[in-house]
C-alpha distance (Angstrom), angle and dihedral (degrees) to the residues before:
residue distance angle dihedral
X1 . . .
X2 3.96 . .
X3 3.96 124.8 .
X4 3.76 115.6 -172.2
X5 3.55 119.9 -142.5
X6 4.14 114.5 -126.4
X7 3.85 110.8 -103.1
X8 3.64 120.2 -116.4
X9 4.38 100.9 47.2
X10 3.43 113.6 -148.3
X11 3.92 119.2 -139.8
X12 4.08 103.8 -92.6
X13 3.60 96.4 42.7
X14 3.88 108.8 125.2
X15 3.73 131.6 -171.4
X16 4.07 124.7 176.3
X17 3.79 133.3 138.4
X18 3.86 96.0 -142.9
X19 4.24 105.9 136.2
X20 3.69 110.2 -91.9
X21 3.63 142.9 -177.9
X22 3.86 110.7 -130.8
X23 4.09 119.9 161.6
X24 4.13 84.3 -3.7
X25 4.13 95.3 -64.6
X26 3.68 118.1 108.5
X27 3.96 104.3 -122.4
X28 4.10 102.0 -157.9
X29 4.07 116.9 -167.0
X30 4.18 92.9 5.6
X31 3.45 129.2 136.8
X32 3.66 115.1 -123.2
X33 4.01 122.4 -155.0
X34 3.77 135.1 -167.8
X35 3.52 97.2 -158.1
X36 4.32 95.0 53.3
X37 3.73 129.0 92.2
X38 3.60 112.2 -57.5
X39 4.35 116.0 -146.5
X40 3.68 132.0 -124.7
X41 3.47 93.6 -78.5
X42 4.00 100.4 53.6
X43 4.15 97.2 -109.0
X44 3.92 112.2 110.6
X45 3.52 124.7 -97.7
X46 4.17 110.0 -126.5
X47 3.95 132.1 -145.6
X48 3.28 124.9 -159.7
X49 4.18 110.5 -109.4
X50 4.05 105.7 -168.4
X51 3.43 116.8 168.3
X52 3.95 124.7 -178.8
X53 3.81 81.3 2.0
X54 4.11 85.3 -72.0
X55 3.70 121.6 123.0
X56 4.35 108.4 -126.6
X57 3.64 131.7 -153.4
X58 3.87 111.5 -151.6
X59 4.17 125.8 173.0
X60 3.95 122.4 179.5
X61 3.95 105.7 -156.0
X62 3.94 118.5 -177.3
X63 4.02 123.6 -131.5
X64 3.93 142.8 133.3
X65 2.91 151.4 -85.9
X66 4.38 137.5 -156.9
X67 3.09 133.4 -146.7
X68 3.79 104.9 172.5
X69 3.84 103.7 -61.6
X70 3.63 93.5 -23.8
X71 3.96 118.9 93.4
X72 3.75 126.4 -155.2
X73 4.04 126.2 -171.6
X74 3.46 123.5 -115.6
X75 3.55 144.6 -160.8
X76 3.90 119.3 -141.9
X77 3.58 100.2 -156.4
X78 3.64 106.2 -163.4
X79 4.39 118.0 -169.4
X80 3.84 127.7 -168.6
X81 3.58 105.9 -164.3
X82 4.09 137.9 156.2
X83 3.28 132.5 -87.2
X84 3.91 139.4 55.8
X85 3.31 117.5 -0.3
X86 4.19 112.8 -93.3
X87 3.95 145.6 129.8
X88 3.80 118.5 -143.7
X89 3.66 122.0 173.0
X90 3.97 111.5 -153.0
X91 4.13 130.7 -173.6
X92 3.70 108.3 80.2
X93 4.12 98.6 -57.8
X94 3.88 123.3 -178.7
X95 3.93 120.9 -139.4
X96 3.68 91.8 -86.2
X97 3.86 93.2 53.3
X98 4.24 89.1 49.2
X99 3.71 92.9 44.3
X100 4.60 82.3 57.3
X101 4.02 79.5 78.7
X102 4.15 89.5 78.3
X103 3.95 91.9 28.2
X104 3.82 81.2 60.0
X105 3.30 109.5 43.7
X106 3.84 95.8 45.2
X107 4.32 89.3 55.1
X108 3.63 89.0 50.1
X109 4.07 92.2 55.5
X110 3.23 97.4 36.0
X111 3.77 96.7 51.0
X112 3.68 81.3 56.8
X113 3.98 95.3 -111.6
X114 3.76 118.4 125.8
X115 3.81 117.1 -110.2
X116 3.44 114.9 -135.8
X117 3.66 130.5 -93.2
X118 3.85 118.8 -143.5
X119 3.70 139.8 60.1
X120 4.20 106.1 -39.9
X121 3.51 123.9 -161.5
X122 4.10 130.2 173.0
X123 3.06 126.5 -167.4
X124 3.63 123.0 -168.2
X125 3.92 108.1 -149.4
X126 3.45 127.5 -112.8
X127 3.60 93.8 46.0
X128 4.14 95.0 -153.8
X129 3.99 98.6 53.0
X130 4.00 110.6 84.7
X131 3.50 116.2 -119.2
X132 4.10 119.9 -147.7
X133 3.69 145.9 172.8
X134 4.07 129.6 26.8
X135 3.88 99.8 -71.4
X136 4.05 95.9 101.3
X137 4.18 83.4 59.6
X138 3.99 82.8 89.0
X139 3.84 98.4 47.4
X140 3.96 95.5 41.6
X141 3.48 89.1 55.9
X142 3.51 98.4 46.8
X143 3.97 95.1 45.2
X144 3.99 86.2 57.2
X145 3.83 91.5 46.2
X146 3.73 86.7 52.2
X147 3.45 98.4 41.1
X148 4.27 98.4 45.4
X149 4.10 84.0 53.0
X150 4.24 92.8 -111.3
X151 4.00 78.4 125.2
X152 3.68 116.9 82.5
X153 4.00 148.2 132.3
X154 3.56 127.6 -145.1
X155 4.23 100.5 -125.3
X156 3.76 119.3 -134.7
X157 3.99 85.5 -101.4
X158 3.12 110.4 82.9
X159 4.06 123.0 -118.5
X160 3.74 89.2 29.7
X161 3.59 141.4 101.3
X162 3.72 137.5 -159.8
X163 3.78 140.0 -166.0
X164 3.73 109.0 -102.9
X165 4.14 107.4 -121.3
X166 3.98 110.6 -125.6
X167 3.69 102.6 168.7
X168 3.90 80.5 105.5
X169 3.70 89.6 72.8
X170 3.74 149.4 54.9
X171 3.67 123.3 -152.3
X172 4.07 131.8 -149.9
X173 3.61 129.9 166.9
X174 3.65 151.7 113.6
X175 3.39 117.6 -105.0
X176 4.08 119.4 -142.5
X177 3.94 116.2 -152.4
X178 4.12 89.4 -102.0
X179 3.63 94.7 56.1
X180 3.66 97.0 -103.9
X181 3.92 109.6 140.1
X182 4.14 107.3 -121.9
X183 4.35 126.0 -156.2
X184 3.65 110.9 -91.9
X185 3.67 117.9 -158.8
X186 3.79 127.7 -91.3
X187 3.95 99.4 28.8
X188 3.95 86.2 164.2
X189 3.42 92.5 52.1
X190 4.00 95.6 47.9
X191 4.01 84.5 49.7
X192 3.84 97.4 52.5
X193 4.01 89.7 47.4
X194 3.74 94.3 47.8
X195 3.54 86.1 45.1
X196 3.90 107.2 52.7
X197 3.84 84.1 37.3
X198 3.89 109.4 48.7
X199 3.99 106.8 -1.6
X200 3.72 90.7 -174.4
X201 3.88 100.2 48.8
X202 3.89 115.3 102.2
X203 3.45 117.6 -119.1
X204 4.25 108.2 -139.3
X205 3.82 102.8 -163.2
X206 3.74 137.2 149.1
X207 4.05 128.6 -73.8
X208 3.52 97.7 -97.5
X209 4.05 102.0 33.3
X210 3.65 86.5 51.3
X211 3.74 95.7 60.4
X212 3.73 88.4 54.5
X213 4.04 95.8 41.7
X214 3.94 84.9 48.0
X215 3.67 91.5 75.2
X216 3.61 96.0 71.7
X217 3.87 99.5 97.4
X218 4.21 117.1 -133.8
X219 4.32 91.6 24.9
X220 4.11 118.5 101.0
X221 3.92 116.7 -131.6
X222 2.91 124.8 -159.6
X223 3.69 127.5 -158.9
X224 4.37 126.1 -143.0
X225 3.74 120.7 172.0
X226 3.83 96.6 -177.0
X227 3.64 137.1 3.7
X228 3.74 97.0 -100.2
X229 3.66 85.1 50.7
X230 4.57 81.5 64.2
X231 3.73 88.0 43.7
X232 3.50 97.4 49.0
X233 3.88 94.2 56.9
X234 3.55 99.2 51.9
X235 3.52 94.9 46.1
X236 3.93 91.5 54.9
X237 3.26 96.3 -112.6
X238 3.87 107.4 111.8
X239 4.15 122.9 -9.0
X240 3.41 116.3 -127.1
X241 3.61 115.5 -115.0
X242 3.95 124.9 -103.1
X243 3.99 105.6 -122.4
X244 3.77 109.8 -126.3
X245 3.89 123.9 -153.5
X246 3.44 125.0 -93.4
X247 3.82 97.7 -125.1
X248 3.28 97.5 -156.3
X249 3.83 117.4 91.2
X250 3.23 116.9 -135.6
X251 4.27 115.5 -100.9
X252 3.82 115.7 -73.5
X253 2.98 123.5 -122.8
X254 4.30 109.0 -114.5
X255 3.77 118.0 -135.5
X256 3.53 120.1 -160.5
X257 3.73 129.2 -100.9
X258 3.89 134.2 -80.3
X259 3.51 88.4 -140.1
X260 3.27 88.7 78.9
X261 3.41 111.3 73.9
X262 3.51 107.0 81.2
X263 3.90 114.7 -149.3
X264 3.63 121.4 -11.7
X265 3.55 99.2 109.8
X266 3.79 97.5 166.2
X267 3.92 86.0 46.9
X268 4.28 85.9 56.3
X269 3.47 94.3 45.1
X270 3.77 99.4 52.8
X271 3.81 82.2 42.7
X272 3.97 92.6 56.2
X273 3.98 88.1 48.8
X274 3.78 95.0 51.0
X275 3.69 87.7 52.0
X276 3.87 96.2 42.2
X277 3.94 100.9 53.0
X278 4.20 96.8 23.1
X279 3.80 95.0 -105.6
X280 3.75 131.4 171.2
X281 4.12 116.8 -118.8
X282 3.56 143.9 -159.1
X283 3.86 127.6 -165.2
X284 3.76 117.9 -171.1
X285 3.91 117.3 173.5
X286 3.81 144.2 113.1
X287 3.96 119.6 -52.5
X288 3.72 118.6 -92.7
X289 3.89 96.5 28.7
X290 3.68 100.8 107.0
X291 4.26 114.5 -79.7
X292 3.56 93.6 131.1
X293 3.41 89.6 37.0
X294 3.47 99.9 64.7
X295 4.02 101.4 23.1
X296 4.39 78.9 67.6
X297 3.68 89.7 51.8
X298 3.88 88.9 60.7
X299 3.80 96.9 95.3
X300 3.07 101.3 50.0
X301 3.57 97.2 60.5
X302 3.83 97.1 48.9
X303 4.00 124.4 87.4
X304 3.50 123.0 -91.7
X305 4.23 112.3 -87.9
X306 4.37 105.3 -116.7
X307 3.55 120.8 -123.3
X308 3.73 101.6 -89.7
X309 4.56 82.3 51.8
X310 3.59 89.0 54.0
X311 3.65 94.8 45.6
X312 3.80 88.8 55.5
X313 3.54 103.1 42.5
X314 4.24 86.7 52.7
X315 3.79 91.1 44.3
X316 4.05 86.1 48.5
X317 4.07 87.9 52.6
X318 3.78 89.5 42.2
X319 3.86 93.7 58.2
X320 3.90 89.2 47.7
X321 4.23 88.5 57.9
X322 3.90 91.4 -104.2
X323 3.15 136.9 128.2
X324 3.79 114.4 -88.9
X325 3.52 112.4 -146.2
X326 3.95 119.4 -169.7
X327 3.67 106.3 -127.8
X328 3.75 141.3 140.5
X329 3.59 82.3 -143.2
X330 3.90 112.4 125.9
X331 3.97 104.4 -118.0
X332 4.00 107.9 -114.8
X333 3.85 112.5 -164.7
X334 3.66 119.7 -175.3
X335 4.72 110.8 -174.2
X336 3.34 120.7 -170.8
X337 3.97 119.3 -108.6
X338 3.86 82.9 -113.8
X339 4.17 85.7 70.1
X340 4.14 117.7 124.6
X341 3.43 124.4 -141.7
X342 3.57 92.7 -103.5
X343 4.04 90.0 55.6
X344 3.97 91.6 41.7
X345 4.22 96.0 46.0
X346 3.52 108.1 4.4
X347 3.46 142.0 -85.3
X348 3.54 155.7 117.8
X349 4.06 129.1 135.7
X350 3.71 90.9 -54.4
X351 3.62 103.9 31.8
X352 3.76 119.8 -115.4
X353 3.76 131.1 -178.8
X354 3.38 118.0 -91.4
X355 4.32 138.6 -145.1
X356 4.32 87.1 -75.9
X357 3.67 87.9 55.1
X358 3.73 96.9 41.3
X359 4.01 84.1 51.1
X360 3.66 84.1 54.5
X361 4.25 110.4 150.6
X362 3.80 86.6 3.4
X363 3.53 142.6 46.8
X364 3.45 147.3 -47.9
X365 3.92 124.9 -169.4
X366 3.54 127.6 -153.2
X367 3.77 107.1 -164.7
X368 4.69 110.8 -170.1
X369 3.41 84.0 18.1
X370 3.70 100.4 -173.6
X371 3.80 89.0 47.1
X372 4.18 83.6 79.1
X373 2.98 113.2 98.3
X374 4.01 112.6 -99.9
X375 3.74 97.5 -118.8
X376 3.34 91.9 53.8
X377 3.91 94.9 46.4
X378 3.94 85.6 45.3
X379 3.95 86.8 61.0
X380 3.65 99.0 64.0
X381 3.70 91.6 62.5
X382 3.95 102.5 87.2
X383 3.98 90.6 41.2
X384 3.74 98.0 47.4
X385 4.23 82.8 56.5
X386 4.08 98.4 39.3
X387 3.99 105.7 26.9
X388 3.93 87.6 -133.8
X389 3.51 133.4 84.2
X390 3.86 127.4 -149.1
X391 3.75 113.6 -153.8
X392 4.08 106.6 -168.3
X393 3.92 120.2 -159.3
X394 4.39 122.8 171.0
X395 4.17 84.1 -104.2
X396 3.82 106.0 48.8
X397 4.13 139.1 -18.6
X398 3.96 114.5 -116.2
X399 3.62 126.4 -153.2
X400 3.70 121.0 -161.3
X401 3.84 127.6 178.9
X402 3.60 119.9 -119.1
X403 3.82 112.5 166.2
X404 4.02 89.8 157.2
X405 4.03 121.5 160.1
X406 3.94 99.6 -124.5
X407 3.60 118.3 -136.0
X408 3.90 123.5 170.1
X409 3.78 126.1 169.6
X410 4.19 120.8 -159.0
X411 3.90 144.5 168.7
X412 3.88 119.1 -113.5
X413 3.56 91.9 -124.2
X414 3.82 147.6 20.0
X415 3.81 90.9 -102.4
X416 4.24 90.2 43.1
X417 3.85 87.5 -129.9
X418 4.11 107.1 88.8
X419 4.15 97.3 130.2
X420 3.77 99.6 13.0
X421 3.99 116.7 145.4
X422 3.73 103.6 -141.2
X423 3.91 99.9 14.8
X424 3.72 119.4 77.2
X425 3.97 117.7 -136.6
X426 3.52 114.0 -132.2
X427 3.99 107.0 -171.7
X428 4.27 120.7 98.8
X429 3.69 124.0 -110.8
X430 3.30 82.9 -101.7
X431 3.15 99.6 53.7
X432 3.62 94.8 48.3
X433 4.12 84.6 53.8
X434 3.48 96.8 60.9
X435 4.04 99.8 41.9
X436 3.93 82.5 60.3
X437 3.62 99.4 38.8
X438 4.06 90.4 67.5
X439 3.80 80.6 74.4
X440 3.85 98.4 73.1
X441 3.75 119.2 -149.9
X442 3.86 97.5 -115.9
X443 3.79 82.0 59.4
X444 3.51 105.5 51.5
X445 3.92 85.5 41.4
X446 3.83 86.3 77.4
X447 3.98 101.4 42.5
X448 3.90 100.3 111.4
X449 4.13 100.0 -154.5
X450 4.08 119.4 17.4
X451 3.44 113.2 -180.0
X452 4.13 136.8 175.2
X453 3.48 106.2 -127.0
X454 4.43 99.1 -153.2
X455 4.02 121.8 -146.3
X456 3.51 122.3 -83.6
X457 3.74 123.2 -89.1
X458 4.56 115.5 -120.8
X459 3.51 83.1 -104.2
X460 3.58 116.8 48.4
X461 3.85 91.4 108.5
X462 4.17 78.8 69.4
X463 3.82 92.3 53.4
X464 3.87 113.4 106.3
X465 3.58 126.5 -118.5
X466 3.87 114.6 -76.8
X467 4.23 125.9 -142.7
X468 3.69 103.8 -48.8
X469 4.08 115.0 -130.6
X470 3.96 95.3 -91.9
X471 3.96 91.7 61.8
X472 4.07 96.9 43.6
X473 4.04 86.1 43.0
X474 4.03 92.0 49.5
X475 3.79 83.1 54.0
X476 3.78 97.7 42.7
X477 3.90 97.6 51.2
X478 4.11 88.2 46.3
X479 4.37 79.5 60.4
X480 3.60 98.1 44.8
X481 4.13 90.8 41.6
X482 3.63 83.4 57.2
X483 3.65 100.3 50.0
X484 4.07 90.6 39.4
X485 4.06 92.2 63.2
X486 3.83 87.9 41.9
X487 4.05 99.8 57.5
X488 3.97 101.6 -24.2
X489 3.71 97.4 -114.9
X490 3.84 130.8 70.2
X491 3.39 131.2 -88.3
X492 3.80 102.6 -100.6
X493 3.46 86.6 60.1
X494 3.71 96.4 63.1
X495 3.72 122.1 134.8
X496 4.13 120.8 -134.9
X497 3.31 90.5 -114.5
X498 4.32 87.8 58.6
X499 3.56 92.8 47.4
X500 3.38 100.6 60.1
X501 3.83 87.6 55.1
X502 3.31 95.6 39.6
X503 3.37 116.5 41.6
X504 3.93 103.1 44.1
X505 3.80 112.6 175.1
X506 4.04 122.8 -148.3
X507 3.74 110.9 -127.4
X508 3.95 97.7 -83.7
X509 3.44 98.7 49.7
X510 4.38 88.2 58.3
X511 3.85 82.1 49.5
X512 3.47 91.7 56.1
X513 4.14 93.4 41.2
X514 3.79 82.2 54.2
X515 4.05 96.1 50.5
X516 3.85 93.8 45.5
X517 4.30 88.9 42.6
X518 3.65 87.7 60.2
X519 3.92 102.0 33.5
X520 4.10 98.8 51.6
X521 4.06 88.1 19.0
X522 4.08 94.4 -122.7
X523 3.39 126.0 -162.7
X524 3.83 134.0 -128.0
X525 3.82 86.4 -106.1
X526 3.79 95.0 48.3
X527 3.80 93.0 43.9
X528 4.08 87.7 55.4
X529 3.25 90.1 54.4
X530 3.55 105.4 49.1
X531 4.09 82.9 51.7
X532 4.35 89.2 52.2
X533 3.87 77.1 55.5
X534 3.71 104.0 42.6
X535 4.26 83.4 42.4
X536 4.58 92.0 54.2
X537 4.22 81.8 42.0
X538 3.82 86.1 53.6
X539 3.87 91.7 50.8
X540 3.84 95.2 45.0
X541 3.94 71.9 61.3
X542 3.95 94.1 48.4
X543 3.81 68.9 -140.3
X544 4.74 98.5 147.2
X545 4.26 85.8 -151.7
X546 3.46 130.8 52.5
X547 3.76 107.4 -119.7
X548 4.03 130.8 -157.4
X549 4.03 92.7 -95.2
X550 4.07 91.7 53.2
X551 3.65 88.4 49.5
X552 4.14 96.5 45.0
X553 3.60 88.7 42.6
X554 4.31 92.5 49.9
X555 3.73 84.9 48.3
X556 3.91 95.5 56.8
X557 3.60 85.6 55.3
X558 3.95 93.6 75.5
X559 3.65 96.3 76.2
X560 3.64 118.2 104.2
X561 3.65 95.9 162.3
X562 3.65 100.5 38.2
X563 3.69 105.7 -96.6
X564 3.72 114.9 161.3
X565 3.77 125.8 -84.3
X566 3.52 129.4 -94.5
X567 3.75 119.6 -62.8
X568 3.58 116.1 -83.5
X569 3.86 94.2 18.1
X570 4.22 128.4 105.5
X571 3.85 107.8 -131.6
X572 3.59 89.1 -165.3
X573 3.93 89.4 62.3
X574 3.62 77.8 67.8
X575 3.36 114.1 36.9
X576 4.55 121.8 61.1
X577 3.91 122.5 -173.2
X578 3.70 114.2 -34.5
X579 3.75 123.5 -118.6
């Protein structure tokens, strides 16, 4: 007689002809399944499945798969069947997925379990998504445990046994050749895809991953050391443990003080608006007068990153083999201008995240900007405007979040001295045209704040100490508090739709839109963005409309090369002794 199986097994679903005692009779050669009827006394009522006349063993296990920060479910399909003696492993696996065959068979033995004899094949549901790394070690090996019978619970009845039910859980770990259970990478990553796709699973995962998964609130972790440790707790023996937290974050990093920066005042203040509303910035001046400087002061101006940020951003490191450190830190990443595309936004022939996504919810600093290379610059324009990236290969499309604050610092010219007071410049007009003209227009067009930082005055080592970091961040987190009530994001992420609503200008402040439109020919983008900035200058106010001074003060800040203001407006109002 021949019983078909249902298509589409769900994780939990266990077949195996090993002799059992169900409802007190010995059931020899039947197939045993934790999704069928279950009798009056709660154990599971068998059928016999027989196919070809041959007796199968079949075990659904539930795990995970990556693909960059993106998580898919999958089913580890694990079948005992006759014939000679071999172990395939089916569904699209990389090297380090085929090489789990010896991983697997060396925990079993040395657990002291006996691995199965008999034709083995695993097959690691959905066939078409590639599987990688040493994770599916832990499922594999409990499938075959499952599916050889070395798997079972004493019932409440006594004399009987039943199949323990894992369709409750999903399993991923390395397996070492003792049994023990080793850390795999991305255990944040694993966590947030379990989470978004079954909140109520439990995640099995080793010591020191679950420690780290633990920290996503409303998801159970559990905690196995060794493969026994697995067995044990679905035969009833000894419940695995539920991994708590490590409460304490890991050290943040310490940025260096406001204070300082002596002098450049106007340089500060643009510096406290970028942080307060989220903006982009660009610094172009003369080496030595304080880029750097300031660009590493960044961080510790802006407001701490909440728990679900800071679960991100060390999920994000995770997936890119680092080490993921919990803090409400912002991220601050700083390339070299020898970086690729691929290192800048991502890439290579299975797609990783790159420096924007690493910088993602905080900042990432481009210091000799226009010594990148152009395509690489180019690349940044499409995540600057979305927040995401989407990395395409022939296989599969990747999309990798990247809502970084971009800050970049630059000379004017080749030689660094174009404008300088005591030092003469030495490069050609032309020169001087092409150095700039690796910063296309399209790009510029979406820099928030660009500023001309001048030379230092003889006696800046005179000037007193400015605001130090704790006073401009008190004032910055007031701002973004403000803006977080009104719309729950900050203002340089406001939509066109928001700024007309927001950012309402009396009658003088359109005339003066209109003068600076047709004297430095504007754009619609450029003119949004100078209102985002004039809005985050009216909240450092706690001012509810944006006034003429905001606005002339916003315009001012579109000067990389240090043009005048806008018409109508005093720069030096704005501007103190220079650094």
């Amino acid at each position: 007689m021949l019983h078909l199986m249902k298509p589409g097994l769900k994780p939990g679903l266990f077949i195996h002809r090993n002799l059992m005692v169900i409802d007190g009779v010995k059931a020899a050669g039947q197939i045993l399944s934790a999704s069928g009827d279950r009798g009056r006394h709660g154990s599971i009522k068998i059928s016999p499945i027989v196919y070809m006349g041959t007796l199968m063993s079949l075990a659904v296990v539930a795990s995970q798969a990556l693909c960059g920060l993106d998580g898919f479910p999958v089913r580890v399909e694990v079948h005992i069947g006759p014939g000679l003696p071999g172990f395939a492993v089916v569904g699209l696996p990389d090297a380090g997925v085929r090489e789990s065959r010896e991983r697997v068979r060396s925990a079993i033995v040395s657990s002291g379990f006996d691995f199965p004899s008999g034709r083995i094949t695993v097959n690691l549901a959905p066939a078409d998504l590639p599987k990688e790394s040493g994770r599916f070690d832990l499922p594999i090996a409990v499938g075959l445990l499952l599916a050889s019978g070395q798997i079972v619970a004493a019932s409440s009845e006594a004399g009987t046994l039943s199949v323990p039910d894992v369709s409750a859980y999903v399993f991923a770990g390395e397996l070492s050749l003792t049994g023990a259970v080793v850390r795999v990478d991305a255990p944040l990553a694993i966590a947030l895809a379990v989470a978004r796709s079954r909140p109520q699973a439990c995640l099995v995962l080793p010591p020191a991953c679950a420690r780290d998964a633990a920290r996503l609130s409303g998801l159970r972790v559990m905690s196995a050391a060794t493969l026994s440790d697995i067995v044990a707790h679905f035969s009833g023996v000894q419940d695995l443990s539920l991994a708590q937290p490590d409460d304490c974050a890991s050290p943040s990093p310490s940025f260096p003080c406001l204070s300082d920066v002596r002098g450049q005042a106007s340089a500060r203040r643009a510096l406290e608006i970028a942080a307060a509303g989220g903006h982009s910035m660009l610094m172009a001046g003369s080496p030595g007068i304080g880029k750097s400087m300031l660009a590493q002061r960044l961080p510790g101006l802006l407001p701490e990153l909440d728990r679900d940020q800071a679960i991100e951003v060390a999920a994000m490191a995770s997936v890119c083999g680092l080490d993921a450190q919990f803090s409400v830190v912002p991220p601050f990443r700083a390339p070299h201008h020898s970086a690729s595309v691929a290192a800048l936004v991502g890439g290579g022939v299975s797609p990783r995240p790159g420096e924007i996504s690493l910088a993602h919810h905080g900042v990432l600093f481009l210091d000799e900007l226009p010594e990148f290379d152009r395509r690489v610059l180019e690349s940044l324009r499409e995540p600057m405007e979305t927040g995401i990236v989407s990395i395409a290969r022939a296989a599969r499309t990747l999309t990798f979040p990247a809502e970084f604050q971009f800050l970049a610092a630059m000379n004017p010219c080749p030689c660094g001295y174009l404008g300088h007071p005591s030092i003469a410049c030495t490069c050609s007009p032309e020169r001087v045209d092409r150095y700039r003209a690796k910063l296309s227009g399209p790009l510029l067009d979406r820099i928030d704040l660009q500023i001309a930082l001048p030379p230092p005055v003889h006696n800046w080592m005179d000037a007193p100490r400015e605001e130090d970091s704790a006073k401009v961040r008190k004032r910055v987190q007031e701002a973004r508090q403000l803006q977080m009530a009104r719309l729950g994001r900050p203002n340089a992420k406001l939509s066109a739709s928001e700024i007309g609503k927001l950012c309402v200008l009396p009658q003088e402040g359109k005339e003066l839109i209109h003068k600076a439109m047709q004297r430095w020919n504007w754009s619609a983008r450029t003119v949004d963005r100078v209102l985002r900035v004039a809005r985050t200058i009216a909240d450092l106010a706690s001012d509810q409309n944006i006034r003429l001074e905001h606005l002339a003060e916003a315009s001012q800040y579109r000067q990389p090369w240090g043009a005048p203001a806008a018409p109508g407006h005093d720069p030096g109002s704005c501007q103190s002794a220079p650094y």
